[in-house]
VMD Tcl script that builds the backbone (N, CA, C; Angstrom):
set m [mol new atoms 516]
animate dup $m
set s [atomselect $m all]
$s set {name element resname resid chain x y z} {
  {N N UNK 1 A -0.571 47.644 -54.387}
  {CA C UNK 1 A 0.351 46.611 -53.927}
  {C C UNK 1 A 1.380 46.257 -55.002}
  {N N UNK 2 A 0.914 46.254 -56.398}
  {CA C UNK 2 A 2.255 45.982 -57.246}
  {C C UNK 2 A 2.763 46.702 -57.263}
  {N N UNK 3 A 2.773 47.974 -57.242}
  {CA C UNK 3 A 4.109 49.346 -57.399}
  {C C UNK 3 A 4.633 49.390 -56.209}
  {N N UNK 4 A 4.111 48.720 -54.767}
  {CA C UNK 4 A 4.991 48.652 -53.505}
  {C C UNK 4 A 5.813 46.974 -53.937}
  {N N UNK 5 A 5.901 46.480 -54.534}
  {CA C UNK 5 A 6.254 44.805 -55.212}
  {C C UNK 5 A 7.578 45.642 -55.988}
  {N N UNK 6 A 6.788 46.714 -57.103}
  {CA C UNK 6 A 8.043 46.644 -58.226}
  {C C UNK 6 A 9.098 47.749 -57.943}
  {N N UNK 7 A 8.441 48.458 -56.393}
  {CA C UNK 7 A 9.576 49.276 -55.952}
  {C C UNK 7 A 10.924 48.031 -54.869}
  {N N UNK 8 A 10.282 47.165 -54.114}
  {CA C UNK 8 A 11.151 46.613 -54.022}
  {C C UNK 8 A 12.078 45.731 -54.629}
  {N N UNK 9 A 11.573 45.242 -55.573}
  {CA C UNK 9 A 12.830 44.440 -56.620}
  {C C UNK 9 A 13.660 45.330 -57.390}
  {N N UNK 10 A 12.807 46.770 -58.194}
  {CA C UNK 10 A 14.051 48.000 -58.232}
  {C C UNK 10 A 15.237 48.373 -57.275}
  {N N UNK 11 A 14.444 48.523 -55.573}
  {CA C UNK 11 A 15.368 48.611 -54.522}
  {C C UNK 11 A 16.046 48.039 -54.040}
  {N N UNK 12 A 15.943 46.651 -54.155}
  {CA C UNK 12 A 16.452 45.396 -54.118}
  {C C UNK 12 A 18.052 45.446 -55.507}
  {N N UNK 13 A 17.298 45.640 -56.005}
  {CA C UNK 13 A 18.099 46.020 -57.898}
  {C C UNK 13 A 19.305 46.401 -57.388}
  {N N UNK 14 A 18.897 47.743 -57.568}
  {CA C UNK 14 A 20.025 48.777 -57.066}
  {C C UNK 14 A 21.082 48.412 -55.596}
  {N N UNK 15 A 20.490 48.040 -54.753}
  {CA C UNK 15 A 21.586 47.774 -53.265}
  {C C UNK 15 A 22.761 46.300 -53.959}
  {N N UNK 16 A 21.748 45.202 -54.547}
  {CA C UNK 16 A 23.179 45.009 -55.192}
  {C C UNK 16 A 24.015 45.219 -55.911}
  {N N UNK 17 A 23.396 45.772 -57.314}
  {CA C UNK 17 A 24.176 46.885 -57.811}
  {C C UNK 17 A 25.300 47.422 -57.340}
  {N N UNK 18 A 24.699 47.940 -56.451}
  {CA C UNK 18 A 26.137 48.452 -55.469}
  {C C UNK 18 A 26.855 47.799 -54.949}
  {N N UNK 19 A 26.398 46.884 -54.137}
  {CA C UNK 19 A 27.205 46.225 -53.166}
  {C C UNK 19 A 28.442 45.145 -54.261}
  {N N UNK 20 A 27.709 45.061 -55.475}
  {CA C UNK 20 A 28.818 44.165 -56.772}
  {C C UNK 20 A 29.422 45.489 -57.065}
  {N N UNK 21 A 29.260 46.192 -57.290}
  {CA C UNK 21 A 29.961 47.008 -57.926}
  {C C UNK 21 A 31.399 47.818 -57.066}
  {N N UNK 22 A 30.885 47.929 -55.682}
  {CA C UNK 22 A 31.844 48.616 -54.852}
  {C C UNK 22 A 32.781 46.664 -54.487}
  {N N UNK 23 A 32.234 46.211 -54.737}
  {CA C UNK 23 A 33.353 44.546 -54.775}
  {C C UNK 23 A 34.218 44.492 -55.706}
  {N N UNK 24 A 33.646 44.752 -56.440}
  {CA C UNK 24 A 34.455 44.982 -58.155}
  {C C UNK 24 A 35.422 46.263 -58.229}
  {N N UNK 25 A 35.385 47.065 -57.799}
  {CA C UNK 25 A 36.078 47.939 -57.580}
  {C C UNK 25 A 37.123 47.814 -56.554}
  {N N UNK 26 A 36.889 47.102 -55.684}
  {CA C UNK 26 A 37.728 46.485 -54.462}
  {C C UNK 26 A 39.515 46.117 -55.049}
  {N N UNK 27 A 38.569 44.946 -56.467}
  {CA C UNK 27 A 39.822 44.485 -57.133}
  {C C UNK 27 A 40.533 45.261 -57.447}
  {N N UNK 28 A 40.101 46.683 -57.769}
  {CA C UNK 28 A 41.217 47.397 -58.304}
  {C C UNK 28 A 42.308 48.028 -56.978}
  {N N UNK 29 A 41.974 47.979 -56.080}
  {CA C UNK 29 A 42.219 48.707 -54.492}
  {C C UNK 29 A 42.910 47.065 -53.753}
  {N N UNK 30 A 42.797 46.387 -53.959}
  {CA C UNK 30 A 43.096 44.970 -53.060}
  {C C UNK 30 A 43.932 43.990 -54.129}
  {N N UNK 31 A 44.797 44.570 -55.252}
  {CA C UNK 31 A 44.993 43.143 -55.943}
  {C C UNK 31 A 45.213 42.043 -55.629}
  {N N UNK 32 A 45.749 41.812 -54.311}
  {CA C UNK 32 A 46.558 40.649 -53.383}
  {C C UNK 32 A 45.212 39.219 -53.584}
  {N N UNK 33 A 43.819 39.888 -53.741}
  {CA C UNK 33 A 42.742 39.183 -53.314}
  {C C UNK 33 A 42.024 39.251 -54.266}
  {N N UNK 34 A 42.586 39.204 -55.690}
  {CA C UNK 34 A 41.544 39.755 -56.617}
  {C C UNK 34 A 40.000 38.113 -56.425}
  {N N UNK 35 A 40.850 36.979 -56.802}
  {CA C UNK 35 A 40.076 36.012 -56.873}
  {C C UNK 35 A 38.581 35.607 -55.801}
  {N N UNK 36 A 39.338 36.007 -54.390}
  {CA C UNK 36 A 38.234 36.838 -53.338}
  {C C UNK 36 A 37.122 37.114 -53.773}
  {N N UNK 37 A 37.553 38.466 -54.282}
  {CA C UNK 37 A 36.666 39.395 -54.075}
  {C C UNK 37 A 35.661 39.218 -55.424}
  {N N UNK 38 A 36.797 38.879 -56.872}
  {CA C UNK 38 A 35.167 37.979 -58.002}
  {C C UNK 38 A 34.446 37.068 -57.567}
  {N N UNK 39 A 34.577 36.540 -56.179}
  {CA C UNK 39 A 33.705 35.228 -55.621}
  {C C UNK 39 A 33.016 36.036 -54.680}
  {N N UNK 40 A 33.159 37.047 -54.197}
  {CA C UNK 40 A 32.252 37.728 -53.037}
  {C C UNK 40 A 30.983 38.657 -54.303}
  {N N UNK 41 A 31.832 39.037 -55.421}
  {CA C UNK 41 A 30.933 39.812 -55.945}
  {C C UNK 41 A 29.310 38.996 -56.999}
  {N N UNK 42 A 29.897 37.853 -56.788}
  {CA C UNK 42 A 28.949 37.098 -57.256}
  {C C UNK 42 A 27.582 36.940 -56.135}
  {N N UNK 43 A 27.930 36.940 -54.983}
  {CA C UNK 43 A 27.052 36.111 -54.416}
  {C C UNK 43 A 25.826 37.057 -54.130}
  {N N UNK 44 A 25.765 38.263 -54.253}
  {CA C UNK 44 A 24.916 39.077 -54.211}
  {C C UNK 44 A 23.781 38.910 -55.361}
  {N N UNK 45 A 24.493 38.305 -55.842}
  {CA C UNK 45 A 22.953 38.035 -57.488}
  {C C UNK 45 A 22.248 37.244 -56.798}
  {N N UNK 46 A 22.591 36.140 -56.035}
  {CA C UNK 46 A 21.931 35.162 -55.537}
  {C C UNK 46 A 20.515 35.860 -54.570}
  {N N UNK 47 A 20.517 36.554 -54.313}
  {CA C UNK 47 A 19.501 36.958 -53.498}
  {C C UNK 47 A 18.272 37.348 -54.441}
  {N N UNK 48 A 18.748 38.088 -55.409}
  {CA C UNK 48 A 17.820 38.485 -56.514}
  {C C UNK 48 A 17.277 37.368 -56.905}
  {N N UNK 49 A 18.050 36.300 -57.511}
  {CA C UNK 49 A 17.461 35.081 -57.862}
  {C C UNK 49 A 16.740 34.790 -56.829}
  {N N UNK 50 A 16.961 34.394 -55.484}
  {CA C UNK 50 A 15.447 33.775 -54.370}
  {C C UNK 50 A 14.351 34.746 -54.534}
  {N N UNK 51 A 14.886 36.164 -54.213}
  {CA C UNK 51 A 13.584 36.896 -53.972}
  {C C UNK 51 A 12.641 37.243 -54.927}
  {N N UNK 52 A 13.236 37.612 -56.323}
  {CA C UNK 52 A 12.677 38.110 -57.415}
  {C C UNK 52 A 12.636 37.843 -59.103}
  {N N UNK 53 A 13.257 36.328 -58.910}
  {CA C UNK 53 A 13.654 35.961 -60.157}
  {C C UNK 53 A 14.680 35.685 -61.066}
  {N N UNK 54 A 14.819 34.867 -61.790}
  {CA C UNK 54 A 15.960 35.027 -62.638}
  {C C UNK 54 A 15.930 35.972 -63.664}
  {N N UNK 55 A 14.674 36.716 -63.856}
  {CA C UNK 55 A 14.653 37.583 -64.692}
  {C C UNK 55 A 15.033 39.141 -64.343}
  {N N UNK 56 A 15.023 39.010 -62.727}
  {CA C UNK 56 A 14.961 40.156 -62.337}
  {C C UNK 56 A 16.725 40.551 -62.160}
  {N N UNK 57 A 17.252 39.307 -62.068}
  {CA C UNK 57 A 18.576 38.935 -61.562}
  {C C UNK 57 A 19.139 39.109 -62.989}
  {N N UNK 58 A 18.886 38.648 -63.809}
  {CA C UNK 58 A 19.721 39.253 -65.127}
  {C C UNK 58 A 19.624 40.409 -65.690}
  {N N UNK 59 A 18.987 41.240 -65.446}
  {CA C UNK 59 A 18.583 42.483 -65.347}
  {C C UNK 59 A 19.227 43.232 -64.423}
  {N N UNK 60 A 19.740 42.628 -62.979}
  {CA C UNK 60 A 20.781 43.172 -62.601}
  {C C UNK 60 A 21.889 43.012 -62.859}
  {N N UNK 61 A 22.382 41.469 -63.219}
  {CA C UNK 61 A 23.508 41.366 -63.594}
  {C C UNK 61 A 23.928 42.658 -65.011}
  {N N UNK 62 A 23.472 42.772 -65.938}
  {CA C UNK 62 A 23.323 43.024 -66.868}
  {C C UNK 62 A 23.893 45.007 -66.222}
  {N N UNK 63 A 23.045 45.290 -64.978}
  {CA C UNK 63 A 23.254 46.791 -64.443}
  {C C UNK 63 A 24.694 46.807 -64.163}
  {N N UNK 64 A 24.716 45.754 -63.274}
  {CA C UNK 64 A 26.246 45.921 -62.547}
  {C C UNK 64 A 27.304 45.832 -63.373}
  {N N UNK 65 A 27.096 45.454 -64.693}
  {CA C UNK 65 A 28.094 44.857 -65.309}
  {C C UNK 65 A 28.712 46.358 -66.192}
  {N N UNK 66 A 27.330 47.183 -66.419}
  {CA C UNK 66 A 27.567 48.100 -67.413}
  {C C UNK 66 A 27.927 49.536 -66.549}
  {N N UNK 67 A 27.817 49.264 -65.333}
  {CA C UNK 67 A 27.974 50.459 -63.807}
  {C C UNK 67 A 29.533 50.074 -64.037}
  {N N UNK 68 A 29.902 48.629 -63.564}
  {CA C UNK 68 A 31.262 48.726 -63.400}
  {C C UNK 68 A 32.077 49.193 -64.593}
  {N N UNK 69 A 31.621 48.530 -65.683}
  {CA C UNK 69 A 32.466 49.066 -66.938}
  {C C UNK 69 A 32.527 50.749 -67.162}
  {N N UNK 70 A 31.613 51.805 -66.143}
  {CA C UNK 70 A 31.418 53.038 -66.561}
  {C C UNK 70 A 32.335 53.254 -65.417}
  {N N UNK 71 A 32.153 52.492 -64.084}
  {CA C UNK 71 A 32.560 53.306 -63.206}
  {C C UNK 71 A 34.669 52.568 -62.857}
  {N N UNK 72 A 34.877 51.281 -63.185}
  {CA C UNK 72 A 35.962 50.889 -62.446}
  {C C UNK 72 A 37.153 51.485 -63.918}
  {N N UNK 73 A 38.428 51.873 -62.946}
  {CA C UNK 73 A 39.160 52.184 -63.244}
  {C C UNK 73 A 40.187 51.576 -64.704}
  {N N UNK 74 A 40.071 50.125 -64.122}
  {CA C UNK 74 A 40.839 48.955 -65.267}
  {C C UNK 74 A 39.664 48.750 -65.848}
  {N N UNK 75 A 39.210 48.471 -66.963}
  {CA C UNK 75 A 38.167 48.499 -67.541}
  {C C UNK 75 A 38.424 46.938 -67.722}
  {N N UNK 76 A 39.444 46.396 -67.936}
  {CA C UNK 76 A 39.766 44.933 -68.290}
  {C C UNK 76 A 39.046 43.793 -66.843}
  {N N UNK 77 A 39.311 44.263 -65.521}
  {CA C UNK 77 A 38.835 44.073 -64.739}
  {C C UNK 77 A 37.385 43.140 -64.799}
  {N N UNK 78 A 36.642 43.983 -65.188}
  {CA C UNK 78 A 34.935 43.497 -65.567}
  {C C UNK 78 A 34.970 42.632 -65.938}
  {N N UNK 79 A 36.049 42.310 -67.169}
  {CA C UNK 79 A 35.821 40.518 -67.991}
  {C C UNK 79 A 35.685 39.676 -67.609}
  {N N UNK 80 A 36.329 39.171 -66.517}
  {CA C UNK 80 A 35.756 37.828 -65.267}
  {C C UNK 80 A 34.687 37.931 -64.937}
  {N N UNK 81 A 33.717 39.332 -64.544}
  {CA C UNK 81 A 32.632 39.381 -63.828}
  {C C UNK 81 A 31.739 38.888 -65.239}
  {N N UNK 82 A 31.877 39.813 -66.343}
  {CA C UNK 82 A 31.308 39.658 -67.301}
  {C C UNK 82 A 31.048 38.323 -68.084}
  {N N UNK 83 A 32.156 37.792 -67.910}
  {CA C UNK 83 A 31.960 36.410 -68.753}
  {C C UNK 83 A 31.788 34.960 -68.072}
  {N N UNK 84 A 31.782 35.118 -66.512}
  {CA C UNK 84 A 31.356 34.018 -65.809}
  {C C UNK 84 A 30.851 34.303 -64.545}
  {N N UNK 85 A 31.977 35.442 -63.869}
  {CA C UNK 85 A 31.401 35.692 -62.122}
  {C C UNK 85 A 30.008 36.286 -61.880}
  {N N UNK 86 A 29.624 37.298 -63.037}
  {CA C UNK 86 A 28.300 38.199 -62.860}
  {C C UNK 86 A 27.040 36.677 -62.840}
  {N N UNK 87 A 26.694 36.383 -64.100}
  {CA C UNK 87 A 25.732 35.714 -63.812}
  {C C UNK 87 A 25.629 34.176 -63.602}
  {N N UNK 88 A 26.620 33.541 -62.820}
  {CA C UNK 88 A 26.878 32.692 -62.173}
  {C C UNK 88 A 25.868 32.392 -61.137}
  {N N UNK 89 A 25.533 32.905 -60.627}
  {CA C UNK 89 A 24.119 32.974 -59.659}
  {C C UNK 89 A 22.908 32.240 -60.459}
  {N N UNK 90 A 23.025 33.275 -61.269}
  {CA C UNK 90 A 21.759 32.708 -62.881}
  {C C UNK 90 A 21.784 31.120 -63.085}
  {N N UNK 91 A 22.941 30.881 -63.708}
  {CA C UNK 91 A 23.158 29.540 -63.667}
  {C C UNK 91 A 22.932 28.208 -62.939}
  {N N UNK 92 A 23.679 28.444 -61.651}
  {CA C UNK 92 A 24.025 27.849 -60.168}
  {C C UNK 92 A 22.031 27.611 -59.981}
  {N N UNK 93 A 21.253 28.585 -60.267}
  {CA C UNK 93 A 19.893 28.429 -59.984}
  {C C UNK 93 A 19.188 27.424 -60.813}
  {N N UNK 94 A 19.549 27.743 -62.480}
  {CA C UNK 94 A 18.903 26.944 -63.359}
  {C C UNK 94 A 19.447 25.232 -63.126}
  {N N UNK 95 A 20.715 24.783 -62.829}
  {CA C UNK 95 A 21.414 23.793 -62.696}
  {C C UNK 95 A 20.886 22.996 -61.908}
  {N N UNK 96 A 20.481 23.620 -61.021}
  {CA C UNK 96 A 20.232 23.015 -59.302}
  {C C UNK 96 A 18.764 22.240 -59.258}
  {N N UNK 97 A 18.060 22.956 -60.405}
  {CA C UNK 97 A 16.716 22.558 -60.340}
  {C C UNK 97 A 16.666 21.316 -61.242}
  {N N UNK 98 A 17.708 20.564 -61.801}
  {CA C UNK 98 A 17.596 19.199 -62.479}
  {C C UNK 98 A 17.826 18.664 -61.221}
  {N N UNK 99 A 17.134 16.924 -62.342}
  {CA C UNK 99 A 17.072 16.389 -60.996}
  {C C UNK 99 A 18.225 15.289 -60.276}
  {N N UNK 100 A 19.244 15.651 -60.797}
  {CA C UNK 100 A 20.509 14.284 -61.063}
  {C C UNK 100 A 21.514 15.411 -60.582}
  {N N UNK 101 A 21.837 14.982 -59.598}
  {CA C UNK 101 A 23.348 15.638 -59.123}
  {C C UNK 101 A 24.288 15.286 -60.205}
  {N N UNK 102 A 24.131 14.437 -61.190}
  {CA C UNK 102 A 25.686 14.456 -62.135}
  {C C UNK 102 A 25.429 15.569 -63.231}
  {N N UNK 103 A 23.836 15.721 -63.748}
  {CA C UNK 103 A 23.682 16.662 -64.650}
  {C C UNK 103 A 23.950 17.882 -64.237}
  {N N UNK 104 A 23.709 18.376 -63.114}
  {CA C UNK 104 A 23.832 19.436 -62.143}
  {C C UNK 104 A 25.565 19.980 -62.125}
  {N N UNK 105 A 26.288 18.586 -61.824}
  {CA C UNK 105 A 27.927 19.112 -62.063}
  {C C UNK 105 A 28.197 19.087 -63.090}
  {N N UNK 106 A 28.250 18.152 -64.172}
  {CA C UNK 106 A 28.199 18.255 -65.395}
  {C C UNK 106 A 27.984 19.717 -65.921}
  {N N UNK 107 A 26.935 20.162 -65.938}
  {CA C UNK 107 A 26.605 21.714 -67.038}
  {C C UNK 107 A 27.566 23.036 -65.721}
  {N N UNK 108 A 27.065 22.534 -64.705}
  {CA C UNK 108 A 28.569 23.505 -64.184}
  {C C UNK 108 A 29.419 23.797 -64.249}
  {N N UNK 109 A 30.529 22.389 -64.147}
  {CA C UNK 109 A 31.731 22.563 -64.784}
  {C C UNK 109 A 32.429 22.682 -66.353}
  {N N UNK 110 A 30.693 22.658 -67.224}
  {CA C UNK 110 A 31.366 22.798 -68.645}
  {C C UNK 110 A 31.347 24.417 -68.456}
  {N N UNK 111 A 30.416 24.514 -68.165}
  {CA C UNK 111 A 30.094 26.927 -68.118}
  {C C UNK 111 A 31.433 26.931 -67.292}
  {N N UNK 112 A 31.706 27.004 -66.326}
  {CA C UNK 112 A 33.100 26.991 -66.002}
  {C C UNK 112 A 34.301 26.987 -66.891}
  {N N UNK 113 A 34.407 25.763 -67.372}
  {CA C UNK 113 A 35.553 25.733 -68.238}
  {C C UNK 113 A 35.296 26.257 -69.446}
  {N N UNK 114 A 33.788 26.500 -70.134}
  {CA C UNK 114 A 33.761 27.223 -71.440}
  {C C UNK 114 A 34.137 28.755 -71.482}
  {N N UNK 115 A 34.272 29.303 -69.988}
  {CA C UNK 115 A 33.995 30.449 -69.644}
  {C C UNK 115 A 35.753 30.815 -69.361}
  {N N UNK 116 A 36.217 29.770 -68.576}
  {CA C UNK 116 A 37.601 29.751 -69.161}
  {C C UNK 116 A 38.172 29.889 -70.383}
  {N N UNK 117 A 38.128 29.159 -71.332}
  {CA C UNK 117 A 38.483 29.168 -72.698}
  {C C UNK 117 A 38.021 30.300 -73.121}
  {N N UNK 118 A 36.776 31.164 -72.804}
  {CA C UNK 118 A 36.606 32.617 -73.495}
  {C C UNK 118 A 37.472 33.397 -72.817}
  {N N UNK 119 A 38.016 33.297 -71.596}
  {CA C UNK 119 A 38.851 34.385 -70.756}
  {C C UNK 119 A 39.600 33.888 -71.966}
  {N N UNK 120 A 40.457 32.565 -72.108}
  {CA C UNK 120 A 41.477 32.540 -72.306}
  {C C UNK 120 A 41.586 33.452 -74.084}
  {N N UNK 121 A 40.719 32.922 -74.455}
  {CA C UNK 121 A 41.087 33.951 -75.982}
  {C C UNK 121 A 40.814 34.851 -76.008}
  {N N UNK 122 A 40.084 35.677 -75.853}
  {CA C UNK 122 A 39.869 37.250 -75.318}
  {C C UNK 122 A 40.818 37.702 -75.375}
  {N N UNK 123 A 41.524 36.787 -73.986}
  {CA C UNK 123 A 42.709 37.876 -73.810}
  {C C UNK 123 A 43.810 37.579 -74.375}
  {N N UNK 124 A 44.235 36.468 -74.830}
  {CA C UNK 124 A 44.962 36.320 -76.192}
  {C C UNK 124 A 45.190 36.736 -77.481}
  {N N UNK 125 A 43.563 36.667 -78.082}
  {CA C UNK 125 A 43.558 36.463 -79.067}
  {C C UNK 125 A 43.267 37.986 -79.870}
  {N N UNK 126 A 42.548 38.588 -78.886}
  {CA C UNK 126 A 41.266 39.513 -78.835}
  {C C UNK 126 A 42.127 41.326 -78.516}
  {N N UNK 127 A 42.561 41.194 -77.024}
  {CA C UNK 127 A 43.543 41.577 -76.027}
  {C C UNK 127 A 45.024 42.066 -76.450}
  {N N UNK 128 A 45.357 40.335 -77.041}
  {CA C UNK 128 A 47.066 40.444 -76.588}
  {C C UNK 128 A 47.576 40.413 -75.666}
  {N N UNK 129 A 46.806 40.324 -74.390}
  {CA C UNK 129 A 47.220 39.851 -73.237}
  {C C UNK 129 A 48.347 38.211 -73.125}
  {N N UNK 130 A 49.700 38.371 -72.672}
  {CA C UNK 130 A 50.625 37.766 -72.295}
  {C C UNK 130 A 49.440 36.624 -71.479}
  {N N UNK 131 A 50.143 35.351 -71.677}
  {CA C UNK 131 A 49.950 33.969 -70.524}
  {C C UNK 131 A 51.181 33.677 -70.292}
  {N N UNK 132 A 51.328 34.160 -68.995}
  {CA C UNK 132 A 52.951 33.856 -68.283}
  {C C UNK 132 A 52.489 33.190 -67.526}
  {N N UNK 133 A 53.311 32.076 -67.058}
  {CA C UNK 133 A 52.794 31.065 -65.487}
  {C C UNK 133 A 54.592 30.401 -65.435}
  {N N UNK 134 A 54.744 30.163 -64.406}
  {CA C UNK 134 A 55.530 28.990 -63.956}
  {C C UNK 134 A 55.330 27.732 -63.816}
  {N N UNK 135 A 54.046 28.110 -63.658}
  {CA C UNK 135 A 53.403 26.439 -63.646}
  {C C UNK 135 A 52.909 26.147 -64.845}
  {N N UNK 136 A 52.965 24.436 -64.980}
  {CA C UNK 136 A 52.211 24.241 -66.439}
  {C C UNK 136 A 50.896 24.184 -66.405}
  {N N UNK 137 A 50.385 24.325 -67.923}
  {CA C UNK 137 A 48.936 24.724 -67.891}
  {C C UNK 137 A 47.726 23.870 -67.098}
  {N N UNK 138 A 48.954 22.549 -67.142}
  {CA C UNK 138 A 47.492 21.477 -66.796}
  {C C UNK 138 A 47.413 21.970 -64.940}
  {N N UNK 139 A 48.189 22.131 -64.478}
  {CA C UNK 139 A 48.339 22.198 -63.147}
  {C C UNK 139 A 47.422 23.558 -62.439}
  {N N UNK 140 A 47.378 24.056 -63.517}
  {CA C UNK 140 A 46.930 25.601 -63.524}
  {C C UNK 140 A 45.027 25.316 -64.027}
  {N N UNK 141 A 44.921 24.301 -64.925}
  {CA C UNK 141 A 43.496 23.857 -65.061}
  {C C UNK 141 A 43.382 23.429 -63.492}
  {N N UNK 142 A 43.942 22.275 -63.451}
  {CA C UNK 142 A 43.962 21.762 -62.342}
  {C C UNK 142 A 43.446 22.489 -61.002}
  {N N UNK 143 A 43.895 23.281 -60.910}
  {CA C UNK 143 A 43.631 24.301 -59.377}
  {C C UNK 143 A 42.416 25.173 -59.757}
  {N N UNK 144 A 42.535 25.144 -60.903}
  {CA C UNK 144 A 41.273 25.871 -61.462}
  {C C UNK 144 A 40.103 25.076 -60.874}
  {N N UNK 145 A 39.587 23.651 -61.139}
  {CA C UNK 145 A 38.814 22.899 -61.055}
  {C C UNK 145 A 38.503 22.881 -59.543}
  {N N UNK 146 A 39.568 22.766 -58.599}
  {CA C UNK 146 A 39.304 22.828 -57.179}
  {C C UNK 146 A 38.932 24.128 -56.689}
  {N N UNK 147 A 39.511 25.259 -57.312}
  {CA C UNK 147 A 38.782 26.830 -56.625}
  {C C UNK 147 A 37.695 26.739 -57.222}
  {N N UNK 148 A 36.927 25.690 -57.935}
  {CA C UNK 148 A 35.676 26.113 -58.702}
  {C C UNK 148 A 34.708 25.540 -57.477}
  {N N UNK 149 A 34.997 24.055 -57.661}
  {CA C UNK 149 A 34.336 23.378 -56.409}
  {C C UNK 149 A 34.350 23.983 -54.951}
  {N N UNK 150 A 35.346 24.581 -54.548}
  {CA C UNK 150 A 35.182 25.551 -53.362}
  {C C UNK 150 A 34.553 26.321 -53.007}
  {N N UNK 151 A 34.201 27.144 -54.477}
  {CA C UNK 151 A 33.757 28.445 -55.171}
  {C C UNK 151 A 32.153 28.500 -54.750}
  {N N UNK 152 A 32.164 26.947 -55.222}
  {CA C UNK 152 A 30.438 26.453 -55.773}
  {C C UNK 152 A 30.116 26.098 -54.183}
  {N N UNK 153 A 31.115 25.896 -53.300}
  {CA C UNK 153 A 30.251 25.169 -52.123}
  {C C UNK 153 A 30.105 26.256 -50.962}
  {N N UNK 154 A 30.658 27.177 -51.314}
  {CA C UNK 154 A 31.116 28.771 -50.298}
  {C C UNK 154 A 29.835 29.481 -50.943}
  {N N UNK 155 A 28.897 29.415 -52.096}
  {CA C UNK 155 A 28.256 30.115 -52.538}
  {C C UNK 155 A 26.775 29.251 -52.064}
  {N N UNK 156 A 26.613 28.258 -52.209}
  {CA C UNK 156 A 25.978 27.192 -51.970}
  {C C UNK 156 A 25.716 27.708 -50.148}
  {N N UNK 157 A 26.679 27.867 -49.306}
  {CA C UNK 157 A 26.741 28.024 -47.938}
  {C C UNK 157 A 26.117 29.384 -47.861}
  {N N UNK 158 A 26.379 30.407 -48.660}
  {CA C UNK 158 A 25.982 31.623 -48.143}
  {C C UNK 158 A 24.539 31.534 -48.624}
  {N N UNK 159 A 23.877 31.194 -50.017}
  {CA C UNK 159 A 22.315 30.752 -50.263}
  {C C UNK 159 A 21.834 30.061 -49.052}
  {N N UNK 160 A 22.479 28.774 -48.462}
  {CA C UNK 160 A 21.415 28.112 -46.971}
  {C C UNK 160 A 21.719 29.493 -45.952}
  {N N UNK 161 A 22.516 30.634 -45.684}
  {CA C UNK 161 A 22.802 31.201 -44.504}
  {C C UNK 161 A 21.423 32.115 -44.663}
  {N N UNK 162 A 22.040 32.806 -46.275}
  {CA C UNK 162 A 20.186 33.257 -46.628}
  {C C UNK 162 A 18.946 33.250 -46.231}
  {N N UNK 163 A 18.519 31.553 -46.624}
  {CA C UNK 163 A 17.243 31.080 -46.655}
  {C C UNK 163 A 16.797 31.095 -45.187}
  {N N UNK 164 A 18.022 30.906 -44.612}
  {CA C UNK 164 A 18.170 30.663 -42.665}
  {C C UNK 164 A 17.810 32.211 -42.142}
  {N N UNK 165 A 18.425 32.871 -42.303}
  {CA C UNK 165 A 17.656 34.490 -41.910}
  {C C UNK 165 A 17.034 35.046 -42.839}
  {N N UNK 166 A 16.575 35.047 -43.987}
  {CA C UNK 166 A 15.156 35.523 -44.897}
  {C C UNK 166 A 14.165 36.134 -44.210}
  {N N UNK 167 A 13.762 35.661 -43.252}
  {CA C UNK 167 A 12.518 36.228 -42.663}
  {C C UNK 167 A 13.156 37.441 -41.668}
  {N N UNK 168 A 14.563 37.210 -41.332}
  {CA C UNK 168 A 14.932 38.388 -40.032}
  {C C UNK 168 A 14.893 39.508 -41.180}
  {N N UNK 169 A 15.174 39.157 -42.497}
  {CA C UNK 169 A 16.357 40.359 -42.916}
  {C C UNK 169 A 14.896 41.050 -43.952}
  {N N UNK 170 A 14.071 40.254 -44.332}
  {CA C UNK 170 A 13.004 41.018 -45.245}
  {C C UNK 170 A 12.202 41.670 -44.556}
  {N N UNK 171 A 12.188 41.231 -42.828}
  {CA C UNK 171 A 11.423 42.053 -42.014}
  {C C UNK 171 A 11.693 43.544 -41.855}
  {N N UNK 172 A 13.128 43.894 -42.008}
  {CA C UNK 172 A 13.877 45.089 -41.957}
  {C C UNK 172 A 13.377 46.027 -42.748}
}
mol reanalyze $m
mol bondsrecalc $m
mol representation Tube
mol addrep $m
């Protein structure tokens, strides 16, 4: 019974694996939607986290991250997944389990914005990547903060859609 256990969290492993990885690759094929599709490629960790752990889930994150960097075209691409979208799931899990909805937003929105500030020097500092905007920065935090909260409640929705068919879909 455990090697039929540790074949499914391997098999489990791998299908998201893929399914992040062919998302991540999307970005390079869809730029119009890049922001999309780093919010679709997240939500697939989340399953790992219900079914098999956070240990098992960073262990994938950790796959997908080093698949995409072998397999996607822009190699720059990955850095969003890498430095906040991949194990965002991870997080979103550990957060949730305090018991104070303010501590809960609180450590969210600092990983958020700390995770910002590493995009931002990376690719500044690190990179040389240009920050061009028309808009000013605060306005640009600003919208930041609301696609986060959107982010968090669209991910939040697809975990209850989850928990709601769990039993149809593990029966499969």
């Amino acid at each position: 019974m455990v090697e039929s256990s540790q074949a499914r969290v391997i098999a489990r492993g791998g299908m998201t694996v893929l399914l992040t990885v062919v998302t991540l690759y999307l970005v390079n094929v869809a730029p119009t939607v890049k922001i999309f599709l780093f919010s679709l490629s997240t939500v697939f960790l989340s399953v790992m986290v219900i079914e098999d752990g956070l240990r098992a889930a960073f262990f994938t994150f950790l796959a997908a991250a080093l698949l995409g960097l072998i397999i996607l075209p822009n190699k720059l691409l990955i850095l969003p997944y890498f430095l906040y979208f991949g194990y965002y799931g991870i997080l979103k899990s550990i957060f949730e389990r305090r018991g104070s909805l303010l501590q809960e937003w609180f450590f969210k929105l600092l990983s958020f914005n700390l995770a910002l500030l590493a995009f931002y020097i990376i690719g500044s500092f690190l990179l040389y990547l240009p920050f061009e905007s028309k808009l000013p920065v605060i306005l640009i935090l600003l919208l930041a903060q609301v696609y986060f909260f959107i982010y968090d409640y669209c991910y939040t929705l697809f975990i209850a859609y989850y928990y709601r068919y769990r039993q149809a879909i593990n029966r499969q």
